[in-house]
C-alpha positions as CSV (number, residue, x, y, z in Angstrom):
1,X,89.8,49.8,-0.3
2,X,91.7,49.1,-3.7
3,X,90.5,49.8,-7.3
4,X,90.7,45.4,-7.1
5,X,88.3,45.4,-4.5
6,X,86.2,48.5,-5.4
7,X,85.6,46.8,-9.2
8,X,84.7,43.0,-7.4
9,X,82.4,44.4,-5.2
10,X,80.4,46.8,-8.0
11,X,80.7,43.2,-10.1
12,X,78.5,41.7,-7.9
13,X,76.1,44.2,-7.0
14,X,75.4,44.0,-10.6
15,X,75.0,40.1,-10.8
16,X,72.8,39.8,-7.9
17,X,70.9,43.1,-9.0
18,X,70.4,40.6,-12.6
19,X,69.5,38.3,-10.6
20,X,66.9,39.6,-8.6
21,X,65.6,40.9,-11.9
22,X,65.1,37.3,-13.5
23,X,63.8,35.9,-10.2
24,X,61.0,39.0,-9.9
25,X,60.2,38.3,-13.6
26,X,60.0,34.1,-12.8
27,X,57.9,34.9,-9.8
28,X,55.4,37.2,-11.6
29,X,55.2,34.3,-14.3
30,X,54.6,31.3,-11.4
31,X,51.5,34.0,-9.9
32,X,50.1,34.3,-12.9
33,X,50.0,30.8,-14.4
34,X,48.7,29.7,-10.9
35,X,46.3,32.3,-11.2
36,X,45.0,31.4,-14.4
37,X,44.8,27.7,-13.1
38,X,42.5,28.8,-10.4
39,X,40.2,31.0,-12.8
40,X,40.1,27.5,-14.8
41,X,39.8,25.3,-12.2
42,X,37.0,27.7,-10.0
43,X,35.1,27.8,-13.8
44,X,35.1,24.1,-13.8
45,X,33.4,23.7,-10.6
46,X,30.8,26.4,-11.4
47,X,30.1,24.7,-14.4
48,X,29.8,21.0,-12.9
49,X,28.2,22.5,-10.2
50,X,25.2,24.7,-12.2
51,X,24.9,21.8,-14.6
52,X,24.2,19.4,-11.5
53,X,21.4,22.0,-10.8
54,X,19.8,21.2,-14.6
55,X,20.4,17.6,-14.0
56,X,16.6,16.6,-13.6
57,X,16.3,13.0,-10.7
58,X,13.9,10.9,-13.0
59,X,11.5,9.1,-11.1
60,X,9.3,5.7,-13.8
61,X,6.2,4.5,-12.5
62,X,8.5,1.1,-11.3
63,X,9.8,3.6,-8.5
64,X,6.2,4.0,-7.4
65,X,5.7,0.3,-8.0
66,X,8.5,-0.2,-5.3
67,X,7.8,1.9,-2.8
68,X,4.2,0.2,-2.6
69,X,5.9,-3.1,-2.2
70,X,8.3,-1.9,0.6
71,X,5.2,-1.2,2.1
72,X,3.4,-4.2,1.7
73,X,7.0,-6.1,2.6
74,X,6.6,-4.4,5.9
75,X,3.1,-4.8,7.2
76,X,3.2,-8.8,6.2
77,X,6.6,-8.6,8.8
78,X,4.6,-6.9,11.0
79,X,0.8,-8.7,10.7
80,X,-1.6,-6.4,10.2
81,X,-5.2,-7.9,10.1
82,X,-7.2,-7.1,6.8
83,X,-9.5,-4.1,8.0
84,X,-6.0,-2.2,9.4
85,X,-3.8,-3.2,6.2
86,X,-6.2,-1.3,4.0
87,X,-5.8,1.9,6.4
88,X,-2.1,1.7,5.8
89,X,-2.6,1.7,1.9
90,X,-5.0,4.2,2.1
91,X,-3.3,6.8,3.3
92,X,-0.1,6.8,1.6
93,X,-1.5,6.8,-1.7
94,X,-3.7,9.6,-0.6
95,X,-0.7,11.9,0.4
96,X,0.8,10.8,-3.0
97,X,-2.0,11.8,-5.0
98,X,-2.2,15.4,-3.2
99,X,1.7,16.3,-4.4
100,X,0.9,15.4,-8.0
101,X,-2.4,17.0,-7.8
102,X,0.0,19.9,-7.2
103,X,2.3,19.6,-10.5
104,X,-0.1,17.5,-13.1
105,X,-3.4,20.0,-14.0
106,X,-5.1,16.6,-15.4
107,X,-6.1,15.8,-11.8
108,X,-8.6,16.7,-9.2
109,X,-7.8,17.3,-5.2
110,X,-9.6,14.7,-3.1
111,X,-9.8,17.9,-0.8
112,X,-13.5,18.6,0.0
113,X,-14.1,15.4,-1.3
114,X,-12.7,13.0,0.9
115,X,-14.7,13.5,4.6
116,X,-12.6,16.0,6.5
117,X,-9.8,16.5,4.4
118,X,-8.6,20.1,3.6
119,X,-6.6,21.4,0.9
120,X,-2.8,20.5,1.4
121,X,-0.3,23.3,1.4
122,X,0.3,25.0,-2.3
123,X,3.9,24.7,-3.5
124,X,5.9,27.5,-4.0
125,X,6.4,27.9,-7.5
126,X,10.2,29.5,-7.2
127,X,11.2,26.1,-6.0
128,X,12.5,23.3,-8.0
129,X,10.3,21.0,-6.7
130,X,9.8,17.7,-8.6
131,X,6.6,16.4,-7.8
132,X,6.9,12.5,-8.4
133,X,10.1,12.7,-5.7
134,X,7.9,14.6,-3.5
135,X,5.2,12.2,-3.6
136,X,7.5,9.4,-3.2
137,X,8.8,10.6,0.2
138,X,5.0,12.0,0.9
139,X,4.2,8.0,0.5
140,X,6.8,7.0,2.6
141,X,6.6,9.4,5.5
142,X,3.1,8.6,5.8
143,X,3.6,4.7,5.4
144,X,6.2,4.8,8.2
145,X,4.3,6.4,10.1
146,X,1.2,3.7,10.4
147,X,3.4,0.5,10.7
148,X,5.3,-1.1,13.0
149,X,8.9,-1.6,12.0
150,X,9.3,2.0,11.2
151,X,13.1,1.2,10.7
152,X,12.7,-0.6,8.1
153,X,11.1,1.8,5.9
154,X,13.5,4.5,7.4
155,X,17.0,2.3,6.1
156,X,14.7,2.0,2.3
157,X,14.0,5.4,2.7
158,X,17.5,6.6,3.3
159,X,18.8,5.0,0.5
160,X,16.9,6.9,-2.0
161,X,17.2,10.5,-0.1
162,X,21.1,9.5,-0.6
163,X,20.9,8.5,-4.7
164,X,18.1,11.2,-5.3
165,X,20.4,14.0,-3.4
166,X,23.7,12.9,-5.4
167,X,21.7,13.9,-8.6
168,X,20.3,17.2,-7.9
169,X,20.8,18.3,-3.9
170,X,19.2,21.6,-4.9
171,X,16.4,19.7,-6.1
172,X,16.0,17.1,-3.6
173,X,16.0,19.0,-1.1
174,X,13.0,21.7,-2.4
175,X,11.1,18.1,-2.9
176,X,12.0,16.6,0.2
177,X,10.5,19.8,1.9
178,X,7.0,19.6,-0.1
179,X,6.6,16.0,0.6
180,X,7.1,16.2,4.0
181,X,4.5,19.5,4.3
182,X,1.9,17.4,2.3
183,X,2.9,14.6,4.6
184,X,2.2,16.6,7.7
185,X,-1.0,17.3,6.1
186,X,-2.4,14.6,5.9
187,X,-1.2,12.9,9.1
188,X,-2.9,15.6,10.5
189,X,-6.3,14.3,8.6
190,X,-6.0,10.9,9.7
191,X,-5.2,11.5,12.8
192,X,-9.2,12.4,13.6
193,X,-10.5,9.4,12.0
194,X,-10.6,7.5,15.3
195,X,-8.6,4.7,14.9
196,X,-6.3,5.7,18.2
197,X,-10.0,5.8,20.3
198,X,-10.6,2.2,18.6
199,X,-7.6,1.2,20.2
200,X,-8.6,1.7,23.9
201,X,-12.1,0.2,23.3
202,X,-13.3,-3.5,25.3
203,X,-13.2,-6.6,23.5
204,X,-16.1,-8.2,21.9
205,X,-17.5,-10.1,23.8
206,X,-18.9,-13.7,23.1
207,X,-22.3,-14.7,23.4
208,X,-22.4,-18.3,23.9
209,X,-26.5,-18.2,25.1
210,X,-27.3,-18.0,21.3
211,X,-26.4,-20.6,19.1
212,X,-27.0,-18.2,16.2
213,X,-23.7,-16.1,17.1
214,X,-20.2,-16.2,16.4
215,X,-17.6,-18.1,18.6
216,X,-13.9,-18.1,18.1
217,X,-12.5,-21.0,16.3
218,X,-9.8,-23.7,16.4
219,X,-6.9,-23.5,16.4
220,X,-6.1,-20.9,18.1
221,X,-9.5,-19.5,19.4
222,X,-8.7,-16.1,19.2
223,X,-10.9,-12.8,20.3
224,X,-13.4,-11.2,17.4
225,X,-10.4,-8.7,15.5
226,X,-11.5,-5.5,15.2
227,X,-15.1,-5.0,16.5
228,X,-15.1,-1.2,16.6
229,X,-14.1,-1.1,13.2
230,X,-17.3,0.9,12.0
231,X,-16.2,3.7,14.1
232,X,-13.4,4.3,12.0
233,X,-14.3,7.3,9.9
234,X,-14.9,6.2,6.2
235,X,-13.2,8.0,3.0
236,X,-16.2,8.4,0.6
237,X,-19.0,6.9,1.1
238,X,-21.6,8.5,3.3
239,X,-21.5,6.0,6.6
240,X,-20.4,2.6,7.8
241,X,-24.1,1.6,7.4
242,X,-24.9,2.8,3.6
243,X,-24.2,-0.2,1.6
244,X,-25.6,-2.3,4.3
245,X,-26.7,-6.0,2.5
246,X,-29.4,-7.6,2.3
247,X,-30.1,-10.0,5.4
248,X,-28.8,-13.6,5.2
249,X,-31.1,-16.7,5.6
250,X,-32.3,-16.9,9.1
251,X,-30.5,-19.1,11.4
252,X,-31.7,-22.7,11.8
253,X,-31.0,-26.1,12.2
254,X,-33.8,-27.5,10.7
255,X,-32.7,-29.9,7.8
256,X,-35.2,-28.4,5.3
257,X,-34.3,-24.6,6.0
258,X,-32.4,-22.7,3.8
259,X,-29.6,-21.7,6.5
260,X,-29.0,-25.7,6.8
261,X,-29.2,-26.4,3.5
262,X,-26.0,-23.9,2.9
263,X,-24.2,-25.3,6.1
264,X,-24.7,-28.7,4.3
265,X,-23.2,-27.2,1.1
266,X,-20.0,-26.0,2.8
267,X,-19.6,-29.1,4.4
268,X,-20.2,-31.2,1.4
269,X,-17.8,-29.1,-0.8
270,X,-14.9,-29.4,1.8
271,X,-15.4,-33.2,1.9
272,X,-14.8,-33.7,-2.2
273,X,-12.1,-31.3,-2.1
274,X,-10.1,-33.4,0.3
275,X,-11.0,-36.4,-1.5
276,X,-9.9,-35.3,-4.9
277,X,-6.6,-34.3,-2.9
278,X,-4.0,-31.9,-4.8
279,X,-5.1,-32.1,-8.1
280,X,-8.5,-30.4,-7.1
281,X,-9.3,-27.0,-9.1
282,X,-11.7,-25.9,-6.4
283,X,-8.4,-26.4,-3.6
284,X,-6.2,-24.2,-6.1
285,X,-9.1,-21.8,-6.0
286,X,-8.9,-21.6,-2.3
287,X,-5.6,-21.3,-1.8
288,X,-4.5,-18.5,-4.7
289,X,-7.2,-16.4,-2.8
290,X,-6.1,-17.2,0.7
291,X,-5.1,-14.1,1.8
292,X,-4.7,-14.7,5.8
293,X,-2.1,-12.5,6.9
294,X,-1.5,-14.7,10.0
295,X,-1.7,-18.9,9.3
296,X,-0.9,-20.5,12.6
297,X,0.4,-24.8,12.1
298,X,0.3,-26.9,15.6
299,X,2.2,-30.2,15.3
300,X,2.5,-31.4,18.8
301,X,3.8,-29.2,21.3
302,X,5.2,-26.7,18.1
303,X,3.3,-23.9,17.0
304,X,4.6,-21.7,13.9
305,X,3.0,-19.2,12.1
306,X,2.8,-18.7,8.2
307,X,2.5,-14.8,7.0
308,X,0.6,-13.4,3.7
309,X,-0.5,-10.2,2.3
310,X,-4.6,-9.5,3.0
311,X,-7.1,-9.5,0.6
312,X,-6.9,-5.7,0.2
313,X,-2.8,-6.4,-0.7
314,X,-3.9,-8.6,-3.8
315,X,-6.2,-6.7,-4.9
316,X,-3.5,-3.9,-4.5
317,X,-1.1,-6.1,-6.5
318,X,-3.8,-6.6,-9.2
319,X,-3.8,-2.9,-9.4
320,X,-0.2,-2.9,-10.2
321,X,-0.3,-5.5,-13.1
322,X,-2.4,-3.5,-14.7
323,X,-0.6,-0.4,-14.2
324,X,2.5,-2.0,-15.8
325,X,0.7,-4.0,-18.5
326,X,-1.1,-0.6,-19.8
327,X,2.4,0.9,-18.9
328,X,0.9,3.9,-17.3
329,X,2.6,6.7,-16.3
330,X,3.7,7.7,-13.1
331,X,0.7,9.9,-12.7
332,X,-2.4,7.3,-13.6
333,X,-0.2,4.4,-11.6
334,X,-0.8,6.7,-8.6
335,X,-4.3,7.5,-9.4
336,X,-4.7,4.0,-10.0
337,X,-3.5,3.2,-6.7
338,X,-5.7,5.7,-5.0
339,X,-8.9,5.3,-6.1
340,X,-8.6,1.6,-5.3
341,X,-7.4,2.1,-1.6
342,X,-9.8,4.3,-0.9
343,X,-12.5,1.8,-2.7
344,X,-10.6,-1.3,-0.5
345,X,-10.4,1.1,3.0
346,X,-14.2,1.8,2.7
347,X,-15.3,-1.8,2.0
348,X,-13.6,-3.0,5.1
349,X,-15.5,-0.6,6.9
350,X,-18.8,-1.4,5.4
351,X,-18.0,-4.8,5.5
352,X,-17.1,-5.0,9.4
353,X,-20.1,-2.8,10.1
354,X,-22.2,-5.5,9.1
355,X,-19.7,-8.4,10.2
356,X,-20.4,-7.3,14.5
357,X,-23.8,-6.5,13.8
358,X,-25.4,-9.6,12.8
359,X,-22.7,-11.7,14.3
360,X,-23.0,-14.8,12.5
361,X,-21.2,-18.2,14.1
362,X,-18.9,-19.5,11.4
363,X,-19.6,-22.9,9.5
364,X,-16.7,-25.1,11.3
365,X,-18.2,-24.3,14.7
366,X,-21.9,-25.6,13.3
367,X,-20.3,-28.2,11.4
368,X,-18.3,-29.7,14.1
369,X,-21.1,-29.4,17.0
370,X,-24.0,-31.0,14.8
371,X,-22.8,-33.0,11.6
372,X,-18.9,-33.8,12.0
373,X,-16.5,-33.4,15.1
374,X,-13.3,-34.2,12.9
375,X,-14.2,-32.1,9.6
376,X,-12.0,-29.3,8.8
377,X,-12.2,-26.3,6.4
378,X,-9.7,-26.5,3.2
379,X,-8.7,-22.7,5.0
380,X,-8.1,-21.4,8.4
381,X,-10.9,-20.3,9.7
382,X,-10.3,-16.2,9.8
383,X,-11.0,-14.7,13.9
384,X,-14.1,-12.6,12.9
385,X,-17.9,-13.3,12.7
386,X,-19.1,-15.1,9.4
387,X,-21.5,-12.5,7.4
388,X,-20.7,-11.2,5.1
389,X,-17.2,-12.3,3.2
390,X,-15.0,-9.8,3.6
391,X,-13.1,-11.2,0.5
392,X,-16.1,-10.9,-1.3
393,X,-16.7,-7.2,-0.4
394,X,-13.2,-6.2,-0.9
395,X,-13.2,-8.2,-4.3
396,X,-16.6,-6.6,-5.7
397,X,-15.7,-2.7,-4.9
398,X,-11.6,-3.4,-6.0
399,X,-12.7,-5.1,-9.0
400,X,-15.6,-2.4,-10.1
401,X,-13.3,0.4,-9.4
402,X,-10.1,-1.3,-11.6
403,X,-12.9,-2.1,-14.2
404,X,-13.7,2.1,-14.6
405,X,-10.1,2.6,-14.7
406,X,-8.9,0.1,-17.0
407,X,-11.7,-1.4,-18.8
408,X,-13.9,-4.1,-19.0
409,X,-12.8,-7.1,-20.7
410,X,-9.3,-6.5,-19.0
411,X,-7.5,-9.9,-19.5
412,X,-4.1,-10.3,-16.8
413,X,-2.3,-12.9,-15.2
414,X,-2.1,-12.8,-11.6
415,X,0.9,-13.1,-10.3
416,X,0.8,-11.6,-6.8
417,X,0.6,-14.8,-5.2
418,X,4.4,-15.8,-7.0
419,X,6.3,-15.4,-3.3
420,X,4.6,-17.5,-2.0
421,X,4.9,-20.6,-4.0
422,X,1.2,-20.5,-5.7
423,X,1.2,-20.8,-9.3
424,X,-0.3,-17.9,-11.6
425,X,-3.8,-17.6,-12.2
426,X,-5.5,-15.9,-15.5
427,X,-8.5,-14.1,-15.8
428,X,-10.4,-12.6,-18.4
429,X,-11.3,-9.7,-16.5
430,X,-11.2,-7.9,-13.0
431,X,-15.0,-9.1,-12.3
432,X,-14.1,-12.9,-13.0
433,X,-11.6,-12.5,-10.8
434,X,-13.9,-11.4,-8.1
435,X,-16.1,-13.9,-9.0
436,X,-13.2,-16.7,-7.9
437,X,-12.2,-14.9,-5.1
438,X,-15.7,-14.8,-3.6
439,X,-16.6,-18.7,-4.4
440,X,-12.6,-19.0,-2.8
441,X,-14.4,-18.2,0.1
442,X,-17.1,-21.7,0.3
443,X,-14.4,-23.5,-1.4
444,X,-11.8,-22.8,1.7
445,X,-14.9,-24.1,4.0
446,X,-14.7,-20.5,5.7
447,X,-18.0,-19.4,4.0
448,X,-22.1,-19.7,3.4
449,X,-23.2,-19.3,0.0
450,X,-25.1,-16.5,1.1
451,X,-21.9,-14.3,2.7
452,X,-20.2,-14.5,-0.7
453,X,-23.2,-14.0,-3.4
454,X,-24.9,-11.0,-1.3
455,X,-21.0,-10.0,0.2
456,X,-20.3,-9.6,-3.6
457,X,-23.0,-7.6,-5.1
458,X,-22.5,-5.3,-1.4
459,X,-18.7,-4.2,-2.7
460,X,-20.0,-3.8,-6.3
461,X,-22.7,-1.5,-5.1
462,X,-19.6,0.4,-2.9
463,X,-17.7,0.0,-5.7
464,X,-19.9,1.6,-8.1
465,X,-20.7,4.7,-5.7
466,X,-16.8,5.3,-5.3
467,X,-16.4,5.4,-9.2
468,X,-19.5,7.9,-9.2
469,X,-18.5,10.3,-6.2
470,X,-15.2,10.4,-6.7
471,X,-14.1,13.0,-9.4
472,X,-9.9,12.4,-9.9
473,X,-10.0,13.3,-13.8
474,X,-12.1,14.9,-16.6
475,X,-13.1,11.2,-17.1
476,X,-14.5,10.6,-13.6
């Protein structure tokens, strides 16, 4: 090799020896800039990440608002008679109230209270439970439970568990777990209350020896609903039978007794209301307070079926206007809710108690067999005996029980009855508006005078009882 060749190749040994310098230096620059990125970039995240964690999933008093309604949505789909709707409320707002027993020191358990009910499970306090979420889905789980169209509630369900878990997953999920132990819980509790054994009990059975006792009416002559309702085991009050009413004039169709002379006053009342037509108060009465879940029309050879919310579900929607118009919080709107369902479940079982005992034969039977083939009632008659108004009951222990919580005097305008094309109504108080819905009941023709004035002062005595045993707050 020449000194030519010997300098060319030492030349580049030296350039690529440079150049393996800069590239080593160029390299070591590109690691650490993309390791600085990825310090940066895996901060970020940790910081999004642990100030997800703080983000708090606010829950109003509306949300609880809603969840009711999806509720009541369902079981008017699904056509639950009155005594059953008020189960369905009852327990829901029950496993509500039990989570935010848990996380709000202002209020009581209903455990050892409430007949048969235990102490839910405590929450562990190293979770980050939020108890209104956890009531919410306790409220849920328990209301798809007792209805029908379970997928309904599951799809409303779903949504939430999706928009509460984008906020705080960490969260959601500690609540999620709660609500569903508390929801166990209490499925648990009503699971002995007997309604399953009511199922698989006979039918009532007609007695059509005594003119005295109830036979099913037009149009569609349906069985007695419910008969074994007493069995079902009651919330507060002591037995089916305590708040038993006074008895109602004895039957008779002698024009000068005091069992014909009310027949005569239904039938009379339903007569002028027809005549004034439209523009009668006494018809707007009726039908604001309607409250059949299950209206059946026959034109000819068609049959169709109109669907409403129960008495119980007004009464359930009067709670909630007065929730929003005192703008309770989300704590008081669910004690609110409570202590009226359990008021409503009770009064239903009282109520029915009495209803198959004296198993009284409804007005449009009497009225069609000895005064007027072709009268009708204003109402459809309701598939259950006559004595006492359930309406009336329901409407006296709802109305006492809303009257301890918000106050006498308690002006509103009730506009539960919007959906379904009836105009609001005002009152001047939660008792007037029991008063109305109770007259509703001789004004629809369904009614004797004596089924809605002694049916009345039965729920106010429930009512009244409720407000006293039950202790939910310092104020109780």
């Amino acid at each position: 090799m020449n000194l030519i060749d010997r300098k060319r190749i030492l030349s580049s040994s030296r350039a690529k020896s440079r150049c393996d310098s800069k590239y080593c230096k160029n390299t070591k620059l590109y690691t650490l800039r993309q390791a600085k990125w990825i310090v940066v970039f895996t901060g970020l995240v940790l910081f999004f990440s642990c100030k997800k964690e703080n983000v708090s999933i606010e829950i109003t008093p509306n949300d609880y608002h809603t969840v009711v309604d999806k509720i009541t949505e369902v079981m008017v789909h699904d056509i639950f008679s009155p005594p059953v709707a008020s189960r369905i409320y009852n327990y829901p707002n029950i496993a509500a109230y039990e989570v935010i027993c848990q996380g709000e020191t202002g209020y009581k358990t209903l455990a050892g209270q409430l007949h048969g009910l235990t102490q839910v499970p405590k929450v562990d306090t190293t979770k980050a439970v939020n108890f209104k979420v956890a009531a919410l889905i306790a409220y849920l789980e328990i209301g798809k439970e007792l209805v029908f169209s379970e997928d309904k509630v599951e799809a409303y369900r779903d949504s939430l568990y999706n928009s509460w878990a984008s906020i705080n997953q960490n969260s959601f999920n500690d609540s999620k777990s709660y609500g569903l132990a508390v929801a166990k819980h209490i499925k648990e509790w009503l699971s002995t209350d007997n309604y399953a054994q009511t199922r698989t009990m006979p039918k009532f059975s007609v007695n059509t020896d005594d003119p005295a006792r109830w036979q099913p009416t037009p149009p569609d002559y349906m069985d007695g609903i419910e008969p074994h309702w007493r069995a079902i085991r009651t919330s507060i009050i002591d037995s089916a039978s305590q708040f038993t009413p006074s008895k109602h004039p004895d039957f008779s169709l002698e024009k000068d007794s005091q069992f014909y002379k009310e027949l005569t006053e239904t039938y009379e009342v339903g007569k002028t209301i027809k005549e004034e037509g439209e523009t009668s108060e006494k018809l707007q009465i009726a039908q604001f307070w309607d409250c059949n879940p299950y209206v059946s029309t026959h034109k000819g050879h068609l049959m169709f079926a109109t669907k409403k919310i129960t008495p119980g579900a007004h009464w359930i929607g009067i709670c909630k206007i007065a929730c929003k118009k005192t703008e309770a919080d989300f704590y008081k709107t669910v004690y609110a809710y409570t202590k009226t369902s359990i008021a409503i479940a009770d009064a239903f079982i009282s109520c029915w108690d009495e209803k198959y005992r004296s198993n009284l034969i409804r007005p449009e039977t009497l009225i069609n067999q000895h005064i007027d083939e072709n009268w009708e009632p204003v109402l459809q008659t309701p598939p259950f005996p006559e004595y006492p108004s359930g309406h009336s009951v329901v409407s006296g222990a709802a109305s006492t029980v809303l009257t301890h919580i918000f106050g006498d005097d308690f002006a509103f305008n009730d506009d539960t009855e919007l959906q379904y094309g009836l105009p609001i109504r005002s009152f001047v108080s939660f008792n007037q508006a029991a008063d109305e819905a109770a007259i509703s009941r001789l004004y629809g023709g369904i009614h004797y005078r004596a089924a809605i004035d002694l049916g009345l002062e039965q729920g106010r005595e429930l009512g009244k009882y409720v407000v006293k045993k039950l202790e939910m707050t310092n104020n109780d």
